[in-house]
Steps between C-alpha positions, in 0.01 A plus 500: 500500500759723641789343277284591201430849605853573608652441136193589342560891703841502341561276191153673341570841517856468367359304213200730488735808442747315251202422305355802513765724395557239209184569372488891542837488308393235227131556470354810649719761379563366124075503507489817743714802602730484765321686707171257447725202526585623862146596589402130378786323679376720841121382470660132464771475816167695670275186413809269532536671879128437544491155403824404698324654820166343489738189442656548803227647711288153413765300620595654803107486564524118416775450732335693797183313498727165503650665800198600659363188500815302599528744826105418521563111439778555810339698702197179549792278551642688761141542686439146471847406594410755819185316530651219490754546720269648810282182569518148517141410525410418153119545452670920616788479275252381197274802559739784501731359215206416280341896642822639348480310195188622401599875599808464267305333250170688458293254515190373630521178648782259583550180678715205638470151455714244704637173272466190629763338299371130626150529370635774236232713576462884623314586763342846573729714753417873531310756246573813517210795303165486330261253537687300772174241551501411097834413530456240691246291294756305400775443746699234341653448172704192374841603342455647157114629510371791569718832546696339828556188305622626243756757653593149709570289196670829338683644757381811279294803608191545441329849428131483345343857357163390451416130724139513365653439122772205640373148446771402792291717751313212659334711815155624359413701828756687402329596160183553683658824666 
């Protein structure tokens, strides 16, 4: 984190130098000449300013992905809040929020299902990307089976890497693809 690199950029070069200069005075020049001793002690604080500045460059790195991705995790907010904000027709408002989703996302295929909290079912909405017809072998799912049961009962998301090698994935035209 930034805490952690901001006292680790000042606390570990002071201590880095105290100890260093301890052991050129204690150990390197009672073993070596003083001239040695100093040569040592440079090749040390050189590694020492090495190791502190891949240190630091990593986490600045770290930090600036997290960044880039919040600013990319806003940015699909803020076109789905503009989506969402232009229309009032819903089957409209589905499509372009769930066509921005996938665009921030990267991915290949989304969709919306509608809960029917009475039966406690979900019922199949809008898809939006690859194999729109296979999606639809199955348009209903009760609350807890299948991938939009389960993000019902949840409340979790749910992203899947490989649907072919889920046991939840219940839509085998999909697999056919």
């Amino acid at each position: 984190s930034l805490r952690t690199l901001r006292w680790a950029t000042v606390l570990g070069p002071v201590l880095f130098i105290i100890g260093l200069e301890l052991v050129e005075d204690y150990v390197f020049e009672p073993w070596l000449s003083r001239w040695g001793a100093h040569v040592l002690a440079f090749a040390l604080a050189a590694a020492g300013a090495m190791a502190v500045s891949f240190y630091v460059f990593r986490t600045v790195d770290k930090v600036e992905a997290r960044l880039r991705q919040q600013n990319r995790d806003l940015a699909a907010l803020n076109a789905i809040s503009e989506v969402m904000s232009g229309s009032l027709e819903l089957n409209e408002l589905l499509d372009r929020a769930l066509e921005k989703v996938l665009e921030v996302t990267a991915t290949e295929a989304a969709e919306v299902f509608l809960l029917d909290d009475a039966r406690r079912e979900l019922t199949f909405k809008i898809h939006r990307g690859l194999f729109p017809e296979a999606f639809r072998e199955i348009t209903h799912f009760p609350v807890g089976e299948g991938f939009p049961g389960l993000v019902a009962a949840t409340g979790e998301a749910l992203v899947v890497a490989d649907l072919a090698a889920d046991p939840r994935f219940m839509r085998q035209a999909v697999l056919a693809q």
